[in-house]
N, C-alpha and C positions, 0 to 999 in steps of 0.2 A: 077646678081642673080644666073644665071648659076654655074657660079666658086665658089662661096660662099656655094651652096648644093654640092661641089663636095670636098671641104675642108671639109665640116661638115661631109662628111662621110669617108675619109681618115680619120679624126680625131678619128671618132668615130672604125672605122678596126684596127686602131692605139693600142687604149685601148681597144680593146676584145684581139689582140696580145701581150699584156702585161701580162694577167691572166693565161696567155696559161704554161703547165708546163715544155713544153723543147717549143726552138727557135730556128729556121735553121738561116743563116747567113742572108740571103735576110731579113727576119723579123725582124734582131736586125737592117740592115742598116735604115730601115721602122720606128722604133720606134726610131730612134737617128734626124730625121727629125721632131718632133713632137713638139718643140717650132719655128720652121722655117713656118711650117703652122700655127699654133698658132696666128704669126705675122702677116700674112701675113691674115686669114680671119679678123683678128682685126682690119686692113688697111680697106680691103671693107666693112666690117658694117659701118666703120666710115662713107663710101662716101657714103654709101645708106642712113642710117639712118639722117644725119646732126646732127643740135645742139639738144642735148638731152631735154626735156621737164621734166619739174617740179616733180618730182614723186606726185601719187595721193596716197589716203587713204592706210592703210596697207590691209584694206579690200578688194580694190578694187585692188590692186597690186597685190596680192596674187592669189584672185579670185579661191578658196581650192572649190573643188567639196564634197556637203555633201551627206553622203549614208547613212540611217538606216541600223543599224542590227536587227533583232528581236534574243534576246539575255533573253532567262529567268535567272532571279535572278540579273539580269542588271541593274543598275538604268538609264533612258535615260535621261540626262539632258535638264533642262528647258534652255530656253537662259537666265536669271539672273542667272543659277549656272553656265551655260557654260562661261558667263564674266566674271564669279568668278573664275574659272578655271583657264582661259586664262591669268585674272592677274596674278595669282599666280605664275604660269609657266616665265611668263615673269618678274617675279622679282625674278627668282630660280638662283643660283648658284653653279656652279660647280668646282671642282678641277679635275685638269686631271695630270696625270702621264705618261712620255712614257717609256714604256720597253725596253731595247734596249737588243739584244742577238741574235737574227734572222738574217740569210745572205741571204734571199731572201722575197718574198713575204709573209707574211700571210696569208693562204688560208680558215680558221676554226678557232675556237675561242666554250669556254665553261667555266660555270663556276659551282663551283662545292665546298659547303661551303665557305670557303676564301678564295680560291686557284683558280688562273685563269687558262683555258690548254690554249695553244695555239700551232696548227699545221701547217707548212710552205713546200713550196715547195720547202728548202734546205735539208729535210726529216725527219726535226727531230722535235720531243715535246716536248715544256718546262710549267714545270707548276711552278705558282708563286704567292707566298705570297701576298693577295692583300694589306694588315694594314701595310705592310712596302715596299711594291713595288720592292723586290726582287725573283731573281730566286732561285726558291726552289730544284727543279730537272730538270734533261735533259734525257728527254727520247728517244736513240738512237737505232734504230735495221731495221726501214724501206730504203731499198735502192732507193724509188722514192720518189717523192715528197706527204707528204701528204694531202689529199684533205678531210678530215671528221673525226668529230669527237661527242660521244656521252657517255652517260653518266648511267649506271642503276640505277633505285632508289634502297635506301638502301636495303630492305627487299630482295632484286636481288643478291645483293654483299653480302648478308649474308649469301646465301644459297652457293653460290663459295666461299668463304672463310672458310665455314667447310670442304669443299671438299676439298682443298689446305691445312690443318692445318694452317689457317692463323687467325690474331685475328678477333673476329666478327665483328668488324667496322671498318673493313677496305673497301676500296672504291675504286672499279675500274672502267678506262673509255677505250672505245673502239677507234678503230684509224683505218682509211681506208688510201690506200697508190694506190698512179701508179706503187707501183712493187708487185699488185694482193692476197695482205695481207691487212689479218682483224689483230690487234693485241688487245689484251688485257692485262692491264695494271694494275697492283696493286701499288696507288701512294702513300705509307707509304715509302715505297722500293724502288721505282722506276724502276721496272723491270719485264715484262713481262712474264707474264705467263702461255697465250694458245695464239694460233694463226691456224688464220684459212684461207687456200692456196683454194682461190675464181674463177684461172683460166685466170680471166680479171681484167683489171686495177680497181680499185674501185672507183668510183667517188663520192657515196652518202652512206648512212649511217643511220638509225634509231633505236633505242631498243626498244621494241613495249613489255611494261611493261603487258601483258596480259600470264591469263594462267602458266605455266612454263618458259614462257619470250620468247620473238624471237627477234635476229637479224637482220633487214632486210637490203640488200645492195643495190644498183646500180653498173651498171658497164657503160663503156668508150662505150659499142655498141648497147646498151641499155637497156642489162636485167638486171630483177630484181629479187632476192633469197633469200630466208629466211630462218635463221639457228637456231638449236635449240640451247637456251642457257644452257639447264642442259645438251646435250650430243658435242657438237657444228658440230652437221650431218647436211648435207642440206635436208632441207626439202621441199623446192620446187626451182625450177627454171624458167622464165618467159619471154620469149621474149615482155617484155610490149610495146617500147617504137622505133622508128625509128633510132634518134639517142643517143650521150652520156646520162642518166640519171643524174641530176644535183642536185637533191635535192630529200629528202626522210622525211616526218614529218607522226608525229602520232597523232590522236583524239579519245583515249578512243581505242573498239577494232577494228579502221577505221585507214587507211596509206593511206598516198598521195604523190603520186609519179609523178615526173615533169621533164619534156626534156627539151634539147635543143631545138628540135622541134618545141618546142609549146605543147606538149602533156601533158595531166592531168590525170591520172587515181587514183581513186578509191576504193581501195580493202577492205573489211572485213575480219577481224582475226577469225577465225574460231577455235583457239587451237587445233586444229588437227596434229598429230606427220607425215602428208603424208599432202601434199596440202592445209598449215593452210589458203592462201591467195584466196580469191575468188571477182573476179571484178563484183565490183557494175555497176560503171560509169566509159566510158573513153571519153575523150574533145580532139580533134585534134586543131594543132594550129590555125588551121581556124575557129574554134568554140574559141578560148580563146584568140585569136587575141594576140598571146605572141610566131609568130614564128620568128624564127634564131635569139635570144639572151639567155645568161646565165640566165636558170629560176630556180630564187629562191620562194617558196611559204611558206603559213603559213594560216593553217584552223580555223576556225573560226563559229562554228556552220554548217550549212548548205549553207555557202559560204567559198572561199579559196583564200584569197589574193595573187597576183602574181605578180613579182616584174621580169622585164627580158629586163633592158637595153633601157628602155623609160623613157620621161619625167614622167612617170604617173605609177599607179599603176592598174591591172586590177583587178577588182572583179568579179570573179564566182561562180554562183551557180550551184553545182556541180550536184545539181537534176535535174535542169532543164535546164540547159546548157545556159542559158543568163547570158550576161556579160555586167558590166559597166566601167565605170573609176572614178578616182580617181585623180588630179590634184599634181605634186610631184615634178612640177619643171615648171616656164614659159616662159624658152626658148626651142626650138625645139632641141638644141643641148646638152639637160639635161640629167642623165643615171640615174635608179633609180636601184642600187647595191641590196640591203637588205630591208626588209619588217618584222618587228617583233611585237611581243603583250608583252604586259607586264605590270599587275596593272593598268587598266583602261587607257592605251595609246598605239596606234597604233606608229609606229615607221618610220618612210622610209626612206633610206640614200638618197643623191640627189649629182650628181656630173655633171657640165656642163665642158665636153669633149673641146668647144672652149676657153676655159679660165684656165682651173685647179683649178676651186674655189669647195670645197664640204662643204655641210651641213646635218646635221642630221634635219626632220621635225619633228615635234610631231602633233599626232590627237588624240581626243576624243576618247572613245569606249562607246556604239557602234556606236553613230553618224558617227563618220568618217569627224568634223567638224575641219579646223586647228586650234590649240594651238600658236605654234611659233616653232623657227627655232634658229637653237644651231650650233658656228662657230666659228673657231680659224683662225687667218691668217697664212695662205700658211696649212692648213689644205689637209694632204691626201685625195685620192680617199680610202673610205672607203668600202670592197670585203667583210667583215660579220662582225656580231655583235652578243653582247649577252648582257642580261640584268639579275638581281633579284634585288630585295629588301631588306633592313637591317632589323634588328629587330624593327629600330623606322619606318620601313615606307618610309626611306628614298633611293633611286634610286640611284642605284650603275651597271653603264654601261662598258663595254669592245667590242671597234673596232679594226680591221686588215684590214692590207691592206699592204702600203711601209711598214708602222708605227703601233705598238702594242700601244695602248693607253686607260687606264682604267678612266673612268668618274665617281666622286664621289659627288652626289648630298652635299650640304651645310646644314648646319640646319638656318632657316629661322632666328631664335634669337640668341642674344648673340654678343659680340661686335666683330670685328676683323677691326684691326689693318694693313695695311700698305701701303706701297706708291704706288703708280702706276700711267698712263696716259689712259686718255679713250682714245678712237681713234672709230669714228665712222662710218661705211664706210654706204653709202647709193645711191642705183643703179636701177633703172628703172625697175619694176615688180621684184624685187627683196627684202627681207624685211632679215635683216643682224642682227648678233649679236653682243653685243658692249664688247671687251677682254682687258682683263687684265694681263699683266705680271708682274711677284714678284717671287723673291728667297726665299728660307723657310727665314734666316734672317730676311727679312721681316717683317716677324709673329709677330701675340704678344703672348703673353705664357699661352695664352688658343687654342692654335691650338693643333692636338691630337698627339699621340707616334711618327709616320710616317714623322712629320713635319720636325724633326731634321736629315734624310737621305739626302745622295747626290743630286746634281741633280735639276733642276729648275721644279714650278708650274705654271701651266696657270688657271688661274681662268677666267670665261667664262659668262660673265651676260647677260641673255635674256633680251630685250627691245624692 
């Protein structure tokens, strides 16, 4: 037993070294050992564990932690709609497409009309047509890797684009980088057009649509500063955070800002052109039980989802400083990457570090009751995500990670047409999705515009 928590945690030092944006040599010899442990804890589970026993109910397999939200204008489902739910989901289908352009990692991902950005730590952004699953532009100028990315709403990019002589709907996003540049980008053009020199590497990022607009950034040693978007002056600066800041989200005029740490803080927008940010609340990682992992968060009323390299997901409440869990993976060697909301569904990526298997969960909102569980084989460890909506309703997703891959929910009617082999895999506390592969060929010829481009699809049915 020994050896096997001592694998599970190389394993797991393994893949936090992999997200990392520059590697000395001793780290890369570290990460090329990473199926040899693989093997090798695979060996002792076998001898501890023996012959595998029967899986039981997906209920009881699962065994998903349910949390109320208190969420006005929310409707909380009965358990008859929640079964109803759960079916649904579980007969959902999807088509995935992968990107391919990228020479490193994935680090940030955004979606932005039809066009997906996505930011990598071989330093460059490309954004991409999502109805044909091509690259649109390549957005080149940062010399580090970049680590964030965000987006103004319109009404934001309108008031920069009169000041630019540019057309009024045009539409810029912002990009944080490890060589201490904010840039801003106007994506008709593809080419950047202020830039803002931050001091320190940038690691996090939010547009905090209040007021005149602000900026807000993180940096690699933990501070956090906010700039003004009509002038791009700093307007304050912040030692919030112990160490690197990893994530920066907005609720209305409230930002939440999250470490490495474990740290959680807080802040109220005040729109003031000197000191807009003022701390409410800050949570040490000993209060949010989320220290020494990459903390990604995402707020949620008077609670703030925390997602930082555990099986689980933690929830706090940021008023009153208690915290629960949230079930996101049932083996101890699970990583829970990303945590997102979107249309009535919680999100959480799920990657188990001893095997290389990842899956996307889905939960209810606000219950926080599980749905199901969405998987491809040999599917990446998934580092962020992003989600919207189509005009019918229907769920149109983008992951990063090795792999840029955009997930296009199906329409539930209508026939389609082609061949394929189920394959179902099914593993002990684990509840798996049943995949499908097919070339556009395939198709029958009510599939949409996109179908006849290059390149293979993976259609993906919950069960």
């Amino acid at each position: 037993m020994g050896e096997v928590r001592k694998l599970q945690k190389k394993l797991r030092q393994i893949e936090n070294l992999e997200i990392k944006i520059d590697l000395n040599p001793e780290e890369r010899f570290k990460i090329s050992r990473k199926e040899e442990l693989r093997c090798r804890l695979a060996e002792l589970q076998l001898q501890l564990c023996g012959p595998q026993q029967a899986p039981g109910s997906p209920e009881a397999d699962m065994k998903r932690a349910a949390n109320t939200f208190q969420a006005k204008s929310v409707p909380i489902h009965s358990d008859s709609e929640l079964t109803s739910l759960k079916t649904r989901w579980q007969k959902a289908k999807f088509r995935l497409r992968l990107l391919e352009g990228h020479n490193d990692i994935i680090t940030c991902v955004l979606a932005v009309d039809n066009l997906v950005i996505s930011g990598s730590r071989d330093t460059t952004i490309k954004v991409w047509h999502v109805p044909t699953a091509t690259e649109h532009k390549n957005l080149g100028g940062h010399t580090g890797g970049v680590t964030s990315l965000s987006a103004p709403p319109a009404e934001y990019c309108k008031k920069l684009a009169w000041s630019l002589s540019l057309p009024d709907d045009e539409r810029f996003i912002l990009s944080g980088s490890a060589d201490c540049n904010v840039k801003i980008w106007a994506l008709s053009v593809g080419q950047c057009v202020k830039s803002i020199y931050t001091f320190n590497a940038v690691t996090a990022l939010s547009f905090v649509p209040e007021g005149d607009g602000y900026i807000v950034t993180g940096s690699d040693g933990g501070k956090v500063q906010a700039w003004s978007w009509r002038t791009l002056d700093n307007c304050q600066s912040i030692n919030a955070h112990q160490e690197a800041v990893t994530s920066i989200q907005c609720q209305g005029p409230l930002v939440f800002s999250g470490s490495s740490d474990g740290g959680v803080s807080v802040w109220e927008n005040r729109c003031s052109e000197r000191d807009p940010l003022r701390l409410l609340h800050g949570w040490s990682g000993q209060v949010t039980g989320c220290a020494g992992g990459r903390l990604a968060l995402s707020p949620r009323g008077e609670r703030v989802l925390l997602a930082y390299g555990r099986p689980w997901i933690n929830i706090l409440h940021w008023i009153t400083g208690t915290v629960s869990r949230l079930t996101n993976h049932s083996s101890v060697t699970g990583v829970t990457d990303c945590v997102h909301q979107t249309a009535g569904l919680l999100i959480g990526s799920c990657y188990d570090v001893a095997n290389g298997e990842s899956t996307l969960n889905l939960f209810s909102l606000p219950q926080c009751r599980y749905l199901a569980s969405l998987t491809w084989p040999r599917a990446p460890r998934m580092l962020c995500f992003a989600a919207w909506t189509t005009g019918s309703g229907d769920h149109r997703w983008v992951s990063g990670g090795r792999d840029l891959v955009v997930w296009e929910q199906l329409p539930g009617s209508g026939k389609q047409r082609y061949a394929a082999v189920f394959q179902r895999k099914k593993k002990k506390n684990k509840k798996r999705g049943v995949c499908i592969w097919f070339s556009p060929d395939d198709a029958g010829g009510d599939e949409d515009e996109d179908a006849g481009s290059a390149g293979s699809w993976l259609r993906c049915v919950l069960q």
